[in-house]
Residue frames relative to the residue before (quaternion, step in Angstrom):
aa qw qx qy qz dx dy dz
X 1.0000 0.0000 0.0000 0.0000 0.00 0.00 0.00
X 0.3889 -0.7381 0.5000 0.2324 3.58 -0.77 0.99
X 0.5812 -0.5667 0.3417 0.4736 3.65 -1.07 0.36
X 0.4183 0.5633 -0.4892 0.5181 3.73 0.97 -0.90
X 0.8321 0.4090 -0.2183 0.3046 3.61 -0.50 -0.79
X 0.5989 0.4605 -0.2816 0.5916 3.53 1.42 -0.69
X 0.4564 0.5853 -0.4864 0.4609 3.93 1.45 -0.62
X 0.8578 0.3629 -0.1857 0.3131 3.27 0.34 -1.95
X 0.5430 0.5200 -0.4772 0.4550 3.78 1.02 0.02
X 0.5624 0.5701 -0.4143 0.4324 3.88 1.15 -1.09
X 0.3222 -0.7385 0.5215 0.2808 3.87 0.74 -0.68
X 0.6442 -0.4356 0.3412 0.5280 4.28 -1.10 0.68
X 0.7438 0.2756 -0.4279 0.4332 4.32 -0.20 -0.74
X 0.6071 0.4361 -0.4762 0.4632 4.12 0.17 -0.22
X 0.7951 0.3140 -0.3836 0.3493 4.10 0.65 -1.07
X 0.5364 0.5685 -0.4380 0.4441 3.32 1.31 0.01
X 0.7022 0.4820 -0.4069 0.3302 3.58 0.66 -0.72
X 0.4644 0.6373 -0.3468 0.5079 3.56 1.81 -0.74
X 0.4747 0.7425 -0.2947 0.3694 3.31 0.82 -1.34
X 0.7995 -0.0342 0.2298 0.5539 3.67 -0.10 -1.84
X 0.4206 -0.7763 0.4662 -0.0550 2.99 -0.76 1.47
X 0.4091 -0.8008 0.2805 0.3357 3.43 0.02 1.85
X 0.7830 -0.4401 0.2315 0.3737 3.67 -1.62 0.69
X 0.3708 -0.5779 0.6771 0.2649 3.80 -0.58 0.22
X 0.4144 -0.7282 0.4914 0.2378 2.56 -1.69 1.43
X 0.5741 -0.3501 0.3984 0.6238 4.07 -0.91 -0.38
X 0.7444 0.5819 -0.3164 0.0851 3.47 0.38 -1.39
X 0.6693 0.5752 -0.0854 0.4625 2.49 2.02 -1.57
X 0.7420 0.4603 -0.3013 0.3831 3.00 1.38 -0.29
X 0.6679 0.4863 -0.3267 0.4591 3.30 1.51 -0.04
X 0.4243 0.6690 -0.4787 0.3785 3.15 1.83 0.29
X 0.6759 0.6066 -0.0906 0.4086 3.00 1.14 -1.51
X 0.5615 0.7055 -0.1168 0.4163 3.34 1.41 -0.25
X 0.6049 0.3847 -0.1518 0.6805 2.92 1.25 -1.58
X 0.5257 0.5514 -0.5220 0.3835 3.72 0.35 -0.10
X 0.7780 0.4370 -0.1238 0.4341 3.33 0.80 -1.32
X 0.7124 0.3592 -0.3386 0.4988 3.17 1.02 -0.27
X 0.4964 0.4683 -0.5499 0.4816 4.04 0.83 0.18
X 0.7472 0.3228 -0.4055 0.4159 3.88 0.68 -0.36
X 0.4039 0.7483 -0.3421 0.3998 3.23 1.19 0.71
X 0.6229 0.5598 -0.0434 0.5447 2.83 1.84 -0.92
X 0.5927 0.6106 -0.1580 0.5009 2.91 1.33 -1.13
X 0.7336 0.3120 -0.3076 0.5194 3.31 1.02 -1.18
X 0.4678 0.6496 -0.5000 0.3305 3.93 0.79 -0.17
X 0.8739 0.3177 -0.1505 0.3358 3.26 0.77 -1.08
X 0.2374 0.7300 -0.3969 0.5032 2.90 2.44 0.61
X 0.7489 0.5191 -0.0123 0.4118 3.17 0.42 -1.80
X 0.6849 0.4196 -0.1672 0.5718 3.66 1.18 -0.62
X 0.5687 0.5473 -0.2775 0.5478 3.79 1.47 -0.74
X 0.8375 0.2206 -0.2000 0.4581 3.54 0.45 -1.47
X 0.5301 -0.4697 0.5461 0.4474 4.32 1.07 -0.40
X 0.5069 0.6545 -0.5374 0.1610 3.94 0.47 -0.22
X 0.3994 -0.7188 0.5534 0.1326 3.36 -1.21 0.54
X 0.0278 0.7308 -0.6814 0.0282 4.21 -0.36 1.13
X 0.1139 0.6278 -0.7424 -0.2041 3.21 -1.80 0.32
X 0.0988 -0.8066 0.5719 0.1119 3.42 -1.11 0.30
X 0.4769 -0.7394 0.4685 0.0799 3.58 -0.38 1.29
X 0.0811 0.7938 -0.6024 -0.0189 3.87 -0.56 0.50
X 0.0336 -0.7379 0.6740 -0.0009 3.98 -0.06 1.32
X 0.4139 0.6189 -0.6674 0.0174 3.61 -1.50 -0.67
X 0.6975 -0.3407 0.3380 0.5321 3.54 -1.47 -0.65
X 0.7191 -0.2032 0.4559 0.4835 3.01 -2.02 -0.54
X 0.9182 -0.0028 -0.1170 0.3784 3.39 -1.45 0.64
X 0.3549 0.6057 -0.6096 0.3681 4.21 0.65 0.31
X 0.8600 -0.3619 0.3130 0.1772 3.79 -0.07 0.86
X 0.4971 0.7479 -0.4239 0.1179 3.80 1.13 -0.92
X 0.6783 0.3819 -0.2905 0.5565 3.50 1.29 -1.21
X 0.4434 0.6327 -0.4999 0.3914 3.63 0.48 -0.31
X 0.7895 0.3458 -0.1832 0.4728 3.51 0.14 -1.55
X 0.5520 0.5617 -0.4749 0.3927 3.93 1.08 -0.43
X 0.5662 0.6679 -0.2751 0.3971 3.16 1.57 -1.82
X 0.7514 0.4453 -0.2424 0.4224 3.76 0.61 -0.75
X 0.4639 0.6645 -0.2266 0.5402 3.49 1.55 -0.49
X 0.8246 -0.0537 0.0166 0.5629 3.31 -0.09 -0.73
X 0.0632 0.6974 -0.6808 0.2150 3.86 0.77 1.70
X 0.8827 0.2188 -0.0193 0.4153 3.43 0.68 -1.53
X 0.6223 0.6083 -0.2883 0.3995 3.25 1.05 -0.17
X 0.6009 -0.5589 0.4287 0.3778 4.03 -1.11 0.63
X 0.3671 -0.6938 0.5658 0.2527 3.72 -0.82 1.29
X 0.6034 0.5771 -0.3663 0.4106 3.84 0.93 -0.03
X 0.7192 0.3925 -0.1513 0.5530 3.41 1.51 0.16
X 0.7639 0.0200 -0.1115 0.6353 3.53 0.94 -0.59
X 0.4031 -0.8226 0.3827 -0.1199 3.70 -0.30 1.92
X 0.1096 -0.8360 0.5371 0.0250 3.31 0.29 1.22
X 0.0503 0.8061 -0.5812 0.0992 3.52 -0.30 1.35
X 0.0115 -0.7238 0.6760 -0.1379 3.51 -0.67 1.56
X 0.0216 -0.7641 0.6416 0.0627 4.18 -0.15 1.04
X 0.7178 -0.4826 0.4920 0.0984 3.07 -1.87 1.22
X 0.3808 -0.6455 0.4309 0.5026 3.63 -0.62 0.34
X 0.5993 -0.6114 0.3680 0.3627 3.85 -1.18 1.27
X 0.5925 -0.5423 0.5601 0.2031 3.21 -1.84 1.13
X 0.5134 -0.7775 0.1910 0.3090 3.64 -0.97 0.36
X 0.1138 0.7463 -0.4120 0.5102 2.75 2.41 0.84
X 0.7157 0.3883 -0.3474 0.4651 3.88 -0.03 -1.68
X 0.5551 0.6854 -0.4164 0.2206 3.65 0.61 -1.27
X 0.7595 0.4021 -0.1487 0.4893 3.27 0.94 -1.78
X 0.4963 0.6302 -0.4277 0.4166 3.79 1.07 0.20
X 0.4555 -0.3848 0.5636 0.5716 3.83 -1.25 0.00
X 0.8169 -0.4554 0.3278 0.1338 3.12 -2.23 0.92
X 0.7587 0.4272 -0.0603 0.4881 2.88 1.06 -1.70
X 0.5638 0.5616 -0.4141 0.4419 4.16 1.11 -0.81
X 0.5784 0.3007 -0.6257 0.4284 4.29 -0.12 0.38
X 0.6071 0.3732 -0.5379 0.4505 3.94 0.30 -0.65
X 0.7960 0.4690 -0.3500 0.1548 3.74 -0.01 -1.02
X 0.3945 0.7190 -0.3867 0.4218 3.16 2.21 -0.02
X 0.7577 0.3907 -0.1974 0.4841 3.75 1.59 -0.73
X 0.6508 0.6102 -0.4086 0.1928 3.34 0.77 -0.08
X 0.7112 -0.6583 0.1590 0.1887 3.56 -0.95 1.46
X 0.4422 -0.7369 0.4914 0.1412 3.46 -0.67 1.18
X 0.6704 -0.3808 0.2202 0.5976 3.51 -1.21 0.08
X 0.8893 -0.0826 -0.0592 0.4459 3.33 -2.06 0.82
X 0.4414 0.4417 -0.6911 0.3640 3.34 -0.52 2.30
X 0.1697 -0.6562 0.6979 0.2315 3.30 -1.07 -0.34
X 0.2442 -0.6729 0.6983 0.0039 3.63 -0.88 1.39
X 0.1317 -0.7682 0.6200 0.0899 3.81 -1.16 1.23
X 0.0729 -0.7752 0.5531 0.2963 3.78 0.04 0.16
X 0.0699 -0.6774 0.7259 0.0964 3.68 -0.90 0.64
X 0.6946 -0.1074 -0.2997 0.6451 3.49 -0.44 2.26
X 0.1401 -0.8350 0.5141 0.1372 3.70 -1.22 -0.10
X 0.6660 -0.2255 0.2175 0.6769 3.59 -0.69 -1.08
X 0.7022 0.6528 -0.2140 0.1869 3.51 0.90 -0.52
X 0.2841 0.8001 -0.2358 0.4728 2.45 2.05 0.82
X 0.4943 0.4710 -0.4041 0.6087 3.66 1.67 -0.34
X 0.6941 0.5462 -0.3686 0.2899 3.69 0.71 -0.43
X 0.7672 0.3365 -0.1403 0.5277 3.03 1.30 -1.05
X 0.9005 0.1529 -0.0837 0.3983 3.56 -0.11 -1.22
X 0.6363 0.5388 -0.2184 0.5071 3.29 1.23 0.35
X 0.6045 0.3912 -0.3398 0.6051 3.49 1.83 -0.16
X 0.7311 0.4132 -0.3810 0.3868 3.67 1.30 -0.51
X 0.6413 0.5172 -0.3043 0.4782 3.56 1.20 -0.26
X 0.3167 -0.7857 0.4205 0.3249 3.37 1.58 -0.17
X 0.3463 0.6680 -0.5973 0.2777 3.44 0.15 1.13
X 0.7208 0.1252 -0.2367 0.6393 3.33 0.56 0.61
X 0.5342 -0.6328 0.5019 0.2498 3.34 -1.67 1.37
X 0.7050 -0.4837 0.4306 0.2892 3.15 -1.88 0.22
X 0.4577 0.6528 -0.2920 0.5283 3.16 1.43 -0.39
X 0.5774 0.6489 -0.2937 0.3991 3.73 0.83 -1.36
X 0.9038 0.2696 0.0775 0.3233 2.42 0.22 -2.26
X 0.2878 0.6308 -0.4726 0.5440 3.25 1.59 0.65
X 0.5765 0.7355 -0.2275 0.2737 3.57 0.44 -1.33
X 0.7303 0.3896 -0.1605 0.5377 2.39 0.57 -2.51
X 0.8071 0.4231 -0.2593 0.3198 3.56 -0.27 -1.26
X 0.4973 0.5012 -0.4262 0.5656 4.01 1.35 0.07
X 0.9730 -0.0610 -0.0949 0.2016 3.92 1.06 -0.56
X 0.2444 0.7644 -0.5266 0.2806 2.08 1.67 1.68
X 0.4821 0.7277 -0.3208 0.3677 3.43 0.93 -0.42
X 0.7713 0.3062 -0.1665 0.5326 3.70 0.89 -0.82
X 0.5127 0.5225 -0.4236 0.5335 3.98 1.79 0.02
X 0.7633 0.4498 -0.2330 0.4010 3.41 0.84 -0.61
X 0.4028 0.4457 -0.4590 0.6545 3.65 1.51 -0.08
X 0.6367 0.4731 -0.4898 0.3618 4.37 0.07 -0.47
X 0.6853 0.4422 -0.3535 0.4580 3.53 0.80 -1.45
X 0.6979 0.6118 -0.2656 0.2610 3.59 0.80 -0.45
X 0.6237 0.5140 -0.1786 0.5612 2.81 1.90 -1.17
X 0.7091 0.5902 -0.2678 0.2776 3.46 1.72 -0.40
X 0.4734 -0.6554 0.1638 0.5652 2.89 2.29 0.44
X 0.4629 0.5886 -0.5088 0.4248 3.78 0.87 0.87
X 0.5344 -0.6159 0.5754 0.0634 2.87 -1.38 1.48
X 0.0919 -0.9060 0.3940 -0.1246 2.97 -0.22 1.73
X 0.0431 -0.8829 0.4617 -0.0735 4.29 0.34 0.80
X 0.2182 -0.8180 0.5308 -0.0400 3.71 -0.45 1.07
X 0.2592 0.8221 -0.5048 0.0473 3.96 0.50 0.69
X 0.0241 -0.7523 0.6531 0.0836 3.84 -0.97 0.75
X 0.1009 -0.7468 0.6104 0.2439 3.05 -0.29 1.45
X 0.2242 -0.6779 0.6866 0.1367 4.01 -1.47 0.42
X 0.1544 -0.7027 0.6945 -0.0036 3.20 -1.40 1.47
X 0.5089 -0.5088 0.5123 0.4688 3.82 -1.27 0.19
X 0.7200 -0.4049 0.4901 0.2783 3.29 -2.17 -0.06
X 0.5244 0.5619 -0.2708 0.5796 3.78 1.76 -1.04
X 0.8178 0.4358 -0.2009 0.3176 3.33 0.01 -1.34
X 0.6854 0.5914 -0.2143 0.3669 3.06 1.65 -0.60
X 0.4972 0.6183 -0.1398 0.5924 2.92 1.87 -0.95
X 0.6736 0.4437 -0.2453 0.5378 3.96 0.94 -1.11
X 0.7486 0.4422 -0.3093 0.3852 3.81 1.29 -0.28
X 0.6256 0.6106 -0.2719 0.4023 2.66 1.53 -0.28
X 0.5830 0.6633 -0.2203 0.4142 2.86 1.54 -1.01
X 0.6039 0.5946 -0.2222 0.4821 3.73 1.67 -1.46
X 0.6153 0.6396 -0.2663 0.3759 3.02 1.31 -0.76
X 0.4714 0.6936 -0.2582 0.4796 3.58 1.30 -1.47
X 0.8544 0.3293 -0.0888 0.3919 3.09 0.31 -1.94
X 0.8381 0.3097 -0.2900 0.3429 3.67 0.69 -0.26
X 0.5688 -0.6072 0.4231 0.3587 3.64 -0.17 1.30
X 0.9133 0.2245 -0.1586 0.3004 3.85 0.04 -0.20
X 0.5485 0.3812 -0.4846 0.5648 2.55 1.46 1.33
X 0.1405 0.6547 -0.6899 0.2749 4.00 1.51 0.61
X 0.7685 0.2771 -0.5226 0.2440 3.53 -0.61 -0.66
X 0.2513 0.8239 -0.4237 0.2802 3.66 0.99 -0.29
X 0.8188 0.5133 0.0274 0.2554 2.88 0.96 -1.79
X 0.3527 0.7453 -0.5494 0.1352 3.75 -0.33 0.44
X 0.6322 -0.5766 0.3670 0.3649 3.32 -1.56 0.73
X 0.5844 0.5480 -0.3943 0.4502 3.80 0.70 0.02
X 0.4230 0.8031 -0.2732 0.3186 3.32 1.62 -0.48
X 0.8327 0.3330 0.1549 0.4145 2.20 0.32 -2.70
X 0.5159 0.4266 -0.4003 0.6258 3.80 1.62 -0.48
X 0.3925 0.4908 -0.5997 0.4954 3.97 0.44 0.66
X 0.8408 0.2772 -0.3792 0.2691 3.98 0.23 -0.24
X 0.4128 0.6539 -0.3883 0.5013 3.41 1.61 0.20
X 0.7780 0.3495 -0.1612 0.4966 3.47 0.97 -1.16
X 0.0258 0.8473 -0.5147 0.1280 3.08 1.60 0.71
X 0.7617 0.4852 -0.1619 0.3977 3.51 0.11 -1.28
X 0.5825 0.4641 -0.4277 0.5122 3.69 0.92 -1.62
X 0.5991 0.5827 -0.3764 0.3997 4.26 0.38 -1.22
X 0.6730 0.5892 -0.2908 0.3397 3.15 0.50 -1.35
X 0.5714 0.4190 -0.1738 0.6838 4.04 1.58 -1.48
X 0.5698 0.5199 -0.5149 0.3741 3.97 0.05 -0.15
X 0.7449 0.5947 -0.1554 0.2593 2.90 0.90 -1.86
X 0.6844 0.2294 -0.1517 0.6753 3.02 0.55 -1.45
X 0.3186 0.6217 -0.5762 0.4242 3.86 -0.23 1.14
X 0.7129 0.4983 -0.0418 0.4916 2.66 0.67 -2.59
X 0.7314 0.4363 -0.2770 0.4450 3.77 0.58 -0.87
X 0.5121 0.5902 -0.3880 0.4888 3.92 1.22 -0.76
X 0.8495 0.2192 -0.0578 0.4763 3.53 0.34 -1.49
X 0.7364 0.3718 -0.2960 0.4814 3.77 0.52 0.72
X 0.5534 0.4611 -0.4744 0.5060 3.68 1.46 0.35
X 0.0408 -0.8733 0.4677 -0.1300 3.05 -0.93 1.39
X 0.3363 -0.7915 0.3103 0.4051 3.72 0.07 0.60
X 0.6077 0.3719 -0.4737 0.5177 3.73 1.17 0.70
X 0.8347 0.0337 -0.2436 0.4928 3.53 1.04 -0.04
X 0.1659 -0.8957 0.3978 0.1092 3.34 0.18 1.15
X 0.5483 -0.6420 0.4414 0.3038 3.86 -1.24 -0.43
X 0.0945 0.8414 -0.5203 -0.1110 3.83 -0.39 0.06
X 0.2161 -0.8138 0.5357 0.0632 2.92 -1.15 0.64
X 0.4028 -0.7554 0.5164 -0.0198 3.31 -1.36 1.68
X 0.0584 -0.7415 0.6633 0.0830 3.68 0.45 0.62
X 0.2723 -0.8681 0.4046 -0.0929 2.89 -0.50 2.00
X 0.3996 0.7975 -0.4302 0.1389 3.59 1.39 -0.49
X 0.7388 0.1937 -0.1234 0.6335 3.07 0.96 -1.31
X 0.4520 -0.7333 0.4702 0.1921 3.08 -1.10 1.90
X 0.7103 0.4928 -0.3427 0.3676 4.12 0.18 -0.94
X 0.5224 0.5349 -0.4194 0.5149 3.70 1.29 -0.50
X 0.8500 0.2823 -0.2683 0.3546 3.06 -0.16 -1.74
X 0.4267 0.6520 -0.4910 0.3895 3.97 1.08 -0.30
X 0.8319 0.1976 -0.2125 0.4731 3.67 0.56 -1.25
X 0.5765 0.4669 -0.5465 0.3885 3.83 0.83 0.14
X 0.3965 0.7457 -0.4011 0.3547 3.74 1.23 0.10
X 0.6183 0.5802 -0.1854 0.4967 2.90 1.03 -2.03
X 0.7213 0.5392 -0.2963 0.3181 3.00 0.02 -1.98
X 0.7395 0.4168 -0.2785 0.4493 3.88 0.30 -1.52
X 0.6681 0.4202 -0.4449 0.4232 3.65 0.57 -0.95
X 0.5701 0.5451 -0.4742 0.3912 3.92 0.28 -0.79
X 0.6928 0.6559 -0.1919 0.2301 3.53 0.96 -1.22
X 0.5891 0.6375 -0.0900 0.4884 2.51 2.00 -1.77
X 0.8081 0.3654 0.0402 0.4603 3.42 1.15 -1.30
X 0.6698 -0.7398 0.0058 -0.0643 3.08 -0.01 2.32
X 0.5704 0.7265 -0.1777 0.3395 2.68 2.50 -0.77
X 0.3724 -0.7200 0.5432 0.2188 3.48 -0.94 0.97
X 0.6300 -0.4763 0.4442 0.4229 3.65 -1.08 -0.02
X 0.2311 -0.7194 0.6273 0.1885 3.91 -1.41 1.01
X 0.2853 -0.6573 0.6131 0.3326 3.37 -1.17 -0.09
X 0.1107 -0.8112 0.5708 0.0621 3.44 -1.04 0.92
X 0.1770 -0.7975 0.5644 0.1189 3.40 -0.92 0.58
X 0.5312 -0.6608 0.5240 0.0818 2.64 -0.37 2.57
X 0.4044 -0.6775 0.5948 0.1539 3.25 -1.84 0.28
X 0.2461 -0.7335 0.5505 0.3136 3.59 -0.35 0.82
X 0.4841 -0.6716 0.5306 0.1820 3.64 -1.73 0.87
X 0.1166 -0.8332 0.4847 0.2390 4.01 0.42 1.79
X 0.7725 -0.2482 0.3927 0.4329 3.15 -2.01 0.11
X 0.2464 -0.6942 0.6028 0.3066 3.57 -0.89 0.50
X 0.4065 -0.7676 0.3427 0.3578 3.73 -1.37 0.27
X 0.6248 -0.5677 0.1914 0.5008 3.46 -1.19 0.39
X 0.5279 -0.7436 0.2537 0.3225 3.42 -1.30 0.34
X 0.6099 -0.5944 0.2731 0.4474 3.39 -0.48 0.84
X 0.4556 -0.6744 0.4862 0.3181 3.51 -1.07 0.27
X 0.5906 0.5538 -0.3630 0.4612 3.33 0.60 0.48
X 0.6553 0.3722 -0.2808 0.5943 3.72 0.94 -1.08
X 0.4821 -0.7018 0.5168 0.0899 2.74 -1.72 1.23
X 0.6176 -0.3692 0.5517 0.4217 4.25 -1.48 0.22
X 0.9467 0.0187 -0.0513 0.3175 3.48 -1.35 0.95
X 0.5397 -0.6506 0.4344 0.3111 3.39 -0.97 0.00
X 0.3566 -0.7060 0.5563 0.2546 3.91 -0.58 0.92
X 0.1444 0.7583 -0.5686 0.2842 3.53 0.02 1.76
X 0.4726 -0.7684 0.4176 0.1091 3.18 -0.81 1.72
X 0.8058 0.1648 0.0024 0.5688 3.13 1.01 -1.28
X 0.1505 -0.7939 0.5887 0.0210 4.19 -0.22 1.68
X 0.5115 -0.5603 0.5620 0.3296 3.97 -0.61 1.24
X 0.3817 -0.5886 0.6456 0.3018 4.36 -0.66 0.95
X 0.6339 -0.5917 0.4974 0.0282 2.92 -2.07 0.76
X 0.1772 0.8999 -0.3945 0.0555 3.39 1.54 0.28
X 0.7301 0.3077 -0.2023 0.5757 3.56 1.36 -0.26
């Protein structure tokens, strides 16, 4: 019996339930996490041991999850090594600069790892649909970004391309969670949210942007992003994969005997003012 046929004997509520795969629990997923995030570590001190150089790019829509998954990245790991870089829209100084020189002002010397949460790839996406940059521009960009990014590659930087991709529903439901929950207002802006009207115009950027920028020295992945705790750790999971590092040995520090205290110094600290115990 073919699978088509086992689909059609299983009937629409069994292929749908095959379909989508029930919610993950928190636990399981933060079990699963900490897995990923001690080899996270691992690769810090990979990357610090040998001088290597990683960026990794995070593009998608409005709310698919990008800081979320950065947020899990660098939970446990030294901000002096993996670099959460997220640039403002450009001053009118950057404007008059080549396109690409404010990202290259960040990109990671020996033994860091530089994340970009949005990138140059912004002329592709939210800047050709909102029209902030001419057709002219964005011809440019996409005629050379392809051959700047075979350089950064050829310059021995570890180079990673993720688009995470959420549905049109899911987007709309995140936005919406947003509205409602006071601590994600900053979340919010009106360029955001006119991102789901222009649902569609995004939709033709994108897969543009993906036609002319998947390359077999710098390719594209994709994160099907609905469900956020999967695609967070199948993120993790591929990029460790992607990136070459081998286990370091470290020589931990033992914790000495502290000495006795002097007979003069006093217990505690002579503090006027003690933060109140409210919890």
């Amino acid at each position: 019996m073919s699978q088509k046929d086992a689909v059609k004997r299983k009937g629409p509520a069994l292929e749908e339930a095959d379909d989508i795969p029930s919610p993950m629990k928190r636990k399981e997923f933060e079990s699963e996490l900490r897995k990923l995030q001690v080899k996270l570590v691992r690769l810090q001190t990979w990357v610090k041991a040998t001088g290597a150089r990683v960026i990794v790019i995070f593009e998608g829509r409005d709310t698919a999850g990008k800081g979320g998954v950065i947020s899990r990245i660098t939970q446990r790991v030294s901000p002096r090594v993996f670099r959460h870089i997220a640039l403002p829209a450009p001053t009118e100084r950057e404007k008059s600069q080549l396109y690409i020189q404010r990202y290259m002002a960040h990109f990671p010397a020996a033994g860091e790892i530089v994340l970009f949460d949005r990138s140059w790839y912004n002329r592709a996406g939210v800047e050709r649909v909102m029209g902030f940059c001419s057709k002219d521009e964005y011809e440019r960009f996409m005629r050379l970004v392809p051959s700047i990014e075979r350089e950064i590659v050829d310059n021995g930087i570890i180079l990673l391309k993720y688009f995470l991709d959420v549905s049109q529903d899911e987007q709309r439901r995140r936005f919406a969670d947003r509205i409602d929950d006071p601590v994600k207002h900053w979340k919010l802006s009106p360029m955001d949210t006119e991102s789901v009207r222009l649902w569609w115009d995004y939709t033709v950027a994108y897969q543009d942007m993906l036609r002319g920028t998947d390359t077999p020295v710098s390719p594209w992945y994709i994160v099907p992003s609905d469900d956020k705790r999967r695609a967070r750790l199948n993120l993790i999971a591929h990029m460790l994969s992607k990136i070459p590092y081998e286990k370091v040995k470290v020589d931990l520090p033992r914790v000495p005997k502290a000495e006795p205290k002097p007979k003069r110094v006093e217990e505690g600290l002579p503090a006027n003012n003690v933060v109140p115990a409210q919890y």
